[in-house]
Each structure stands twice: as structure tokens, then as C-alpha cells.
C-alpha positions in Angstrom: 13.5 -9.8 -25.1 15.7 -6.7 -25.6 18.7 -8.0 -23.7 20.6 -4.6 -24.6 18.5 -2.8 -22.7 18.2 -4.7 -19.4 22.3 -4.5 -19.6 22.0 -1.0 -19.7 19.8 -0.4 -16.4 22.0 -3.3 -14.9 25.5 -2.1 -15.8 24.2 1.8 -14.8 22.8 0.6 -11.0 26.0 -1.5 -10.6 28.2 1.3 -11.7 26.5 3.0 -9.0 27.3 1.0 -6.8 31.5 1.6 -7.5 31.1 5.3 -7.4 29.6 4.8 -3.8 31.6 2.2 -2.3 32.4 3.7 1.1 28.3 4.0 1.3 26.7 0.7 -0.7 30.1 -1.9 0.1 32.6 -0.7 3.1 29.7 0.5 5.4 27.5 -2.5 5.7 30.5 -5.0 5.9 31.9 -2.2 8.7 28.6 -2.4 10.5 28.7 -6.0 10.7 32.1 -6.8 11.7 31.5 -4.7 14.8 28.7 -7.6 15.7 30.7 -10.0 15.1 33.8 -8.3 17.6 31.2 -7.6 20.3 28.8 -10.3 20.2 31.2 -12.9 18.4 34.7 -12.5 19.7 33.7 -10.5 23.0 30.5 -11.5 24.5 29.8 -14.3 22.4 33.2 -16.1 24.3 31.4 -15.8 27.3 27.9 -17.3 26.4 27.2 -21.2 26.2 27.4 -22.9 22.7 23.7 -23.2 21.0 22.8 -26.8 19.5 26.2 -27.6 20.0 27.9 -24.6 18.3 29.5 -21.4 19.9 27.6 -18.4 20.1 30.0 -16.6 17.6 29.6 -19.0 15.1 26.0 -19.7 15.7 24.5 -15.9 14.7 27.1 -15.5 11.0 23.9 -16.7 9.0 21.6 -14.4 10.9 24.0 -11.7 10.5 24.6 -12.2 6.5 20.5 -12.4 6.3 20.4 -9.0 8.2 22.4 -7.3 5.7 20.8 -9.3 2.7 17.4 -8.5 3.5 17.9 -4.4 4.5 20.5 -3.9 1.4 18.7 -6.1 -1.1 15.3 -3.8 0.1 17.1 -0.8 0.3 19.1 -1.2 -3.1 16.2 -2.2 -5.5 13.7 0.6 -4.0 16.3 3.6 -4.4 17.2 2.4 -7.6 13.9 3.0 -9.0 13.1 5.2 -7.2 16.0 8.0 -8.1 14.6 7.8 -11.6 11.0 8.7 -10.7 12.8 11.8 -8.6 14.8 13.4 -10.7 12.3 12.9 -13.7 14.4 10.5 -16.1 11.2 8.0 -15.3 9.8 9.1 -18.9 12.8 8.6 -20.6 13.0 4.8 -19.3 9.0 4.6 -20.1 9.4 5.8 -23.3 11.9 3.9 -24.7 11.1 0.2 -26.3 11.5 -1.5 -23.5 9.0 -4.0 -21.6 7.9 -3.9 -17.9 10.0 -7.1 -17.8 12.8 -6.1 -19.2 12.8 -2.9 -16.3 12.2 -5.3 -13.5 15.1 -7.6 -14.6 17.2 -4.6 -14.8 16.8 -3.1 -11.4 16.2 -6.5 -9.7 18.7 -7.7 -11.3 21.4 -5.5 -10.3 20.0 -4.9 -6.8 20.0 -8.6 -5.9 23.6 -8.8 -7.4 24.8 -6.1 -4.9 22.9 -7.8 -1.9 24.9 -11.4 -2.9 28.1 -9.8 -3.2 27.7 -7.9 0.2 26.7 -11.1 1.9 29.3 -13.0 0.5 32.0 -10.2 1.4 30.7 -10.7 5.2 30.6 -14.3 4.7 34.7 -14.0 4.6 35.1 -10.9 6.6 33.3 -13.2 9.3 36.4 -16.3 9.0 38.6 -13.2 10.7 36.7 -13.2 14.0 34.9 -16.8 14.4 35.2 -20.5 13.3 32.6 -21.7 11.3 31.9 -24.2 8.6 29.7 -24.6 6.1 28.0 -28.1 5.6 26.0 -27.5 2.9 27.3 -24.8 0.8 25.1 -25.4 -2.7 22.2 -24.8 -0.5 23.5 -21.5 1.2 24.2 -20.0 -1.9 20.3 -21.1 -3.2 18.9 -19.5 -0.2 21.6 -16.4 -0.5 20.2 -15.9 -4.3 16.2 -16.3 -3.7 16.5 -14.2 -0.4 18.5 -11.5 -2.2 15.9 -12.0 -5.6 12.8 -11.8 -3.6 13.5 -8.9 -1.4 14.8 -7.0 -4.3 11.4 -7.5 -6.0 10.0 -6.5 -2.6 12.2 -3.3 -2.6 11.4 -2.7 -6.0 7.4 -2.7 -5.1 8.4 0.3 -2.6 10.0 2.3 -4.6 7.7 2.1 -7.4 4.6 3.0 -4.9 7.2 5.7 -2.4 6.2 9.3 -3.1 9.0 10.2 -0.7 12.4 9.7 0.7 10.6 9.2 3.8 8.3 6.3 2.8 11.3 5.3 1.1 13.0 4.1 4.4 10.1 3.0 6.4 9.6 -0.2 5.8 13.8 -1.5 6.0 14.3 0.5 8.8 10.5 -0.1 10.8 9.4 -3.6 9.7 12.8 -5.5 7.8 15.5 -4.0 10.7 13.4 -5.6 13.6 11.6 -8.5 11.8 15.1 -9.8 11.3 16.2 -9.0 14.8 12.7 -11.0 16.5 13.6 -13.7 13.6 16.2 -15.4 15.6 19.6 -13.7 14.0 20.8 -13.8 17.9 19.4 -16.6 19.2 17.1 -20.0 18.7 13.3 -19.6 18.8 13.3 -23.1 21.0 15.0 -20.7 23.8 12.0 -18.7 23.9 8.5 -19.7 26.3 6.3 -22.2 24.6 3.6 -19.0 23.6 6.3 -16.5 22.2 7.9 -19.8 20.2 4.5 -20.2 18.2 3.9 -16.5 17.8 7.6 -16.0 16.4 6.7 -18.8 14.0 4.2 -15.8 12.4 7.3 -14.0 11.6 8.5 -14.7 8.1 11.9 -14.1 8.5 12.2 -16.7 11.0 12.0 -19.3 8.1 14.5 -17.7 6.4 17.1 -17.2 8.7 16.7 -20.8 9.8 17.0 -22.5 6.4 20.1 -20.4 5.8 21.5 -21.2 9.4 20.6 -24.9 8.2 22.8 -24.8 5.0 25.5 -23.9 7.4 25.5 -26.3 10.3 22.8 -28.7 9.6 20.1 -27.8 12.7 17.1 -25.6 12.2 14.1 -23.9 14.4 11.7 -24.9 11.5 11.6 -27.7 8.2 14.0 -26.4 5.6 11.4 -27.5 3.2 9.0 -24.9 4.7 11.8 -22.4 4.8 12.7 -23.3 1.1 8.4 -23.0 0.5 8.0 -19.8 2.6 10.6 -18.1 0.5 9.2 -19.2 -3.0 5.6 -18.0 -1.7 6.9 -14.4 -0.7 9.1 -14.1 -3.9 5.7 -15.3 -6.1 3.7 -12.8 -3.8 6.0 -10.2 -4.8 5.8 -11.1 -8.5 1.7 -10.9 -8.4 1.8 -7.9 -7.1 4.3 -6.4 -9.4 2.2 -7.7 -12.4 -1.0 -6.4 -10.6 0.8 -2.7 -10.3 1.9 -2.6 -13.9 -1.6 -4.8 -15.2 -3.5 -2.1 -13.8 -1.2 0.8 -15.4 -0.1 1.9 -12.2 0.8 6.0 -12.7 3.7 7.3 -12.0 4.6 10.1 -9.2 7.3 12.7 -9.5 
């Protein structure tokens, strides 16, 4: 394992991360707080507690998941993609380093700007609601496996994108309203008896409801399904990875 070298592509997608922080850090936190003024501190005064807690509190973990999923996506597939872009693709392909290695480097380092984020919102959030956290080893399990399976998912787009374009679709056309339909806002057992089992097709519903359980202890699903559905998509993701570079997937720039 040439540990040197997944250091390299790590450190140099963090780094670009620092260079951009109004853009990758500042923007997404930004975003959020102004859900958590209007629909936490504003509307969310207004509206009758969920499960038995306030409406503010009750949509943080949705929110955090929201900007997990689209940044962790968003991250790992323009961080592979750049390269295949501007050309510098060979020069990583060409150099002694294993498909591995590459994947640990970009997921790596995509995943670790999606946790950071979400835990920046996760205290950016204690300025506008009360909330508490009754579990707190299992939120940060389900932070990091969200964050490391979506990265590998955003990492699958990039490596198959052949434009800017493509590049976007699926974060802003299937992630952004997935997680919206998921029940980030509200609880699935609010919804008619038909739209509650075909929401349960959804797979973000599983995640946002495991991570809302880690924080106050209710869920719309098992948090052992949650916990299983999460594992499936990250080994799904894996496969096909493995099946792109088994098959010597080539390269478009």
C-alpha cells in the first residue's frame, strides 16, 4: 500500500478545499442557517412539536443529512473529475499507484470535507434551536458511513461524467429532492397510509431517520434497517467501483 501517495491526492483535494472556503465551507453552512432562521426560529415557533419535540429541533438531523449527502456527492465527483478535464488524469494513471490507493485518496478527502461541514452545522445549529443529542457515538457512525458512501457514489459520477453538466445532475435532480421527500421536514407517519409505504422506497428516508434516531431516540423506520440500508448502498457503490475499474473502464477527456 503506497500510503505516500494516497496522502498526496488527500492533502491536494483538502488543500483545495482552504483555497475555496467562501465556496466548499462558508456557503453551505450559510445556506443552512437560513433554514434553520425561517423554518427553525420563525415558522418552526409557530408549528406543533413532532413526537414530542419542537419543530426547530426536530428537522437539525435532516438538515446536516441534506448538506452531507449533496456536498459529500458533489465533492468526491468534482474531485475526480477536474483531473480527467484539464488532462492531469494520465499523470495520476501513470504513476505507481493502485486503483485503491486513488479511491482512498479522493474518497477519502471528499468524505472528510462532508463530516467537517456537517459537524460545523451541527454547532452553527445550537445558535438558533435547543436540541440534544442522546446518542452521540451513533450519530457520528452514521455521519461517517453517510459521508463515506456517498463520496464513493460521487466518485462513480465523476469517473463516468463527460461533462460539467452530467456532473450536476444527479445532486441537484435526484440527491436535492430525494432528501427533501425523505422526511428532512417532517415524519413519514404524517403522511396518508399509501404515500407512507411508497416513501418507504425512498432510500434516504432510512438514512435521515437513523441519524434523527441517534439524536432523539424516535424513528420512522428500524435503525437496524437504517444502519443495513446504508451498508448495502456503500457495498453497492463499492461493486460497482471494482466493476468500472475490473472491466478497464477508459478514460474521457
Amino acid at each position: 500500500m503506497n500510503f505516500y501517495a494516497i496522502k498526496a491526492i488527500y492533502l491536494f483535494e483538502l488543500a483545495r478545499t482552504w483555497r475555496t472556503l467562501m465556496q466548499s465551507i462558508a456557503s453551505p453552512v450559510l445556506s443552512t442557517s437560513l433554514y434553520f432562521i425561517v423554518f427553525g426560529s420563525a415558522i418552526g415557533s409557530r408549528m406543533v412539536a413532532i413526537d414530542g419535540i419542537s419543530y426547530g429541533a426536530f428537522i437539525v438531523p435532516g438538515l446536516i443529512m441534506l448538506t452531507v449527502l449533496t456536498e459529500s456527492t458533489s465533492n468526491a465527483s468534482f474531485g475526480i473529475y477536474m483531473p480527467k478535464f484539464s488532462g492531469t488524469i494520465y499523470e495520476i494513471l501513470s504513476a505507481p499507484i493502485s486503483a485503491i490507493e486513488i479511491i482512498l485518496g479522493y474518497v477519502g478527502a471528499a468524505a472528510s470535507k462532508a463530516i467537517l461541514l456537517g459537524l460545523i452545522i451541527l454547532l452553527t445549529a445550537r445558535f438558533f434551536v435547543d436540541f440534544s443529542i442522546e446518542h452521540p457515538l451513533w450519530m457520528l457512525a452514521f455521519l461517517v458511513l453517510t459521508a463515506i458512501s456517498f463520496s464513493l457514489f460521487g466518485f462513480i459520477i465523476g469517473v463516468l461524467a463527460n461533462s460539467f453538466e452530467q456532473l450536476q445532475i444527479v445532486p441537484l435532480m435526484v440527491i436535492t429532492p430525494l432528501t427533501f421527500l425523505g422526511g428532512s421536514f417532517y415524519s413519514i407517519s404524517m403522511l396518508p397510509p399509501l404515500w407512507q409505504q411508497i416513501t418507504l422506497f425512498n432510500p434516504v428516508v432510512y438514512l435521515i431517520s437513523g441519524f434523527r434516531w441517534s439524536f432523539y431516540g424516535v424513528a420512522d423506520v428500524n435503525v437496524g434497517l437504517s444502519l443495513a440500508m446504508i451498508l448495502l448502498f456503500m457495498a453497492l457503490c463499492i461493486g460497482v467501483i471494482c466493476w468500472i475499474f475490473h472491466t478497464g473502464y477508459k478514460v474521457k477527456v
